[in-house]
N, C-alpha and C positions, 0 to 999 in steps of 0.2 A: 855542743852543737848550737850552731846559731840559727835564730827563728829566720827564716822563710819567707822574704820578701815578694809582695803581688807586686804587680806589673800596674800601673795605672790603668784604666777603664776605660776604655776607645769607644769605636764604632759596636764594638761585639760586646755582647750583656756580660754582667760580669758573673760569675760562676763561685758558688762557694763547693768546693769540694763536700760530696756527703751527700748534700740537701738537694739540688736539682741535678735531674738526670733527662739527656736527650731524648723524644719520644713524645705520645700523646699520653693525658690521664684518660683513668679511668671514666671520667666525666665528658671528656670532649668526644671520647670514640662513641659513649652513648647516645651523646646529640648527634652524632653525625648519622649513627644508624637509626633516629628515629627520623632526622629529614626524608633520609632514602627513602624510608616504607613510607613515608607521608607520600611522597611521588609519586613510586611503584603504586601505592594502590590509584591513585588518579589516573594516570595513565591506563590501569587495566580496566578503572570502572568507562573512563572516555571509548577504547577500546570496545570496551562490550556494549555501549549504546550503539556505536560506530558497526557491527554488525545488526543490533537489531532492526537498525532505520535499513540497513541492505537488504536486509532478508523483508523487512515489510513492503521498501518499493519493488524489490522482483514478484513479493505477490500481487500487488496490486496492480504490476504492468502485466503480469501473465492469465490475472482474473478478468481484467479490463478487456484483455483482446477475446479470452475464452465469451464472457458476458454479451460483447456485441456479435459472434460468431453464431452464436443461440438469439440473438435476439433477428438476425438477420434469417435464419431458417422457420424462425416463430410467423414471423411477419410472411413469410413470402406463402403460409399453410392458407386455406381458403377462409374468408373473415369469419363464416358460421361453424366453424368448424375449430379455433382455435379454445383452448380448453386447455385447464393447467397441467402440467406434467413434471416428472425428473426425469431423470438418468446421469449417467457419465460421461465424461469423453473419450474412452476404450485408452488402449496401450498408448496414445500419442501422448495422453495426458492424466496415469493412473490413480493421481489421488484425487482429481480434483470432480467434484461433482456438481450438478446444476439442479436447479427448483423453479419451474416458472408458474404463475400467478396470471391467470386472465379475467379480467374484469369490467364489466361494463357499465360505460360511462352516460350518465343519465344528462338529460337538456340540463336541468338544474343544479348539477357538480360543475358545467362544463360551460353555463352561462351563454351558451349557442343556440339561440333559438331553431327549432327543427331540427334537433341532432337524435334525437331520444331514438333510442336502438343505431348509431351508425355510429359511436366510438368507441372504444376499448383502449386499457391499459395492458399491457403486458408488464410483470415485474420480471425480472430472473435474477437470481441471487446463486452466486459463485460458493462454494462452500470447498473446505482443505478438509479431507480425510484424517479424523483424528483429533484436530483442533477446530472447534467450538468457536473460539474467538476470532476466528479468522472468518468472513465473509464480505462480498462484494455486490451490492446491489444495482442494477441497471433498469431501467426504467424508458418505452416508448407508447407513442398512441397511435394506435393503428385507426383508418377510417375505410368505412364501406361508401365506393364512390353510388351515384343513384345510377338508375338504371336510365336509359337513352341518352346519359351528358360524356365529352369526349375530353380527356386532359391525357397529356404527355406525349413523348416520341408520336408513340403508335398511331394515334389519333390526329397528328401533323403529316404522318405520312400515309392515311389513308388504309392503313392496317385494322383489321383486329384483333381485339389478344386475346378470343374466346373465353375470357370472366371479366363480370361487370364490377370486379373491384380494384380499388388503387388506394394505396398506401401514402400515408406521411407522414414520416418518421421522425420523433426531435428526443434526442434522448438525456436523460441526465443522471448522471452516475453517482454515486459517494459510497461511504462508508458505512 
């Protein structure tokens, strides 16, 4: 029998019968599956930030509007009268609970000559049922208008609004 003449070596590699065989090794299928899970996990970790930031702005839009809701029923209570409290916001809003803070603001925190007894602070802080970590603080200054001076609508039109107080309100919110 006569030996077995190759074919000369073209475009296509040339082949020894035995030795290479079509297919991946064992080595390349390993790099290939550790790129994957390099991804996969990036992806899942981006992912999971990508809810956390959703879930933190829907609290903070949903405590924001709760926060000025309460700070607007706080304000409109009679000035001698306003005094720190909680509560809830009942079934509309079942976990979310509220704390308000009222405090009075002296001539010399507030740099207003003649103020001493006519400002106040209101805090309210938003609080999530459950978690701790989660709260929202709002913040306005209430003032007790004096007695015989006339500001707003009412007083343009010759009204009166049976209490000698008037309000103004500048609020600033964070975290």
């Amino acid at each position: 029998m006569l030996p077995r003449r190759r074919k000369p070596c073209s475009n296509e590699p040339c082949r020894v019968p035995g030795r290479f065989s079509p297919g991946f090794t064992l080595l390349e299928v390993m790099i290939a599956v550790a790129l994957i899970a390099i991804a996969l996990v990036t992806l899942i970790g981006a992912q999971a930030r990508s809810v956390a930031i959703a879930t933190g702005s829907q609290f903070d839009a949903t405590a924001s509007m709760l926060a000025q809701w309460k700070l607007t029923e706080l304000s409109l209570q009679d000035f001698e009268q306003l005094t720190g409290s909680s509560g809830d916001f009942g079934e509309a809003y079942p976990h979310f609970f509220w704390k308000s803070e009222v405090a009075e603001v002296s001539e010399s925190d507030s740099g207003i000559k003649g103020s001493g007894d006519l400002l106040k602070t209101i805090d309210v802080t938003i609080l999530v049922e459950g978690d701790s970590a989660q709260s929202y603080t709002a913040r306005t200054i209430v003032f007790m208008r004096q007695q015989g001076s006339k500001a707003g609508p009412e007083a343009a039109a010759g009204r009166k609004t049976g209490t000698d107080e008037s309000r103004e309100a500048g609020t600033n919110t964070g975290r």
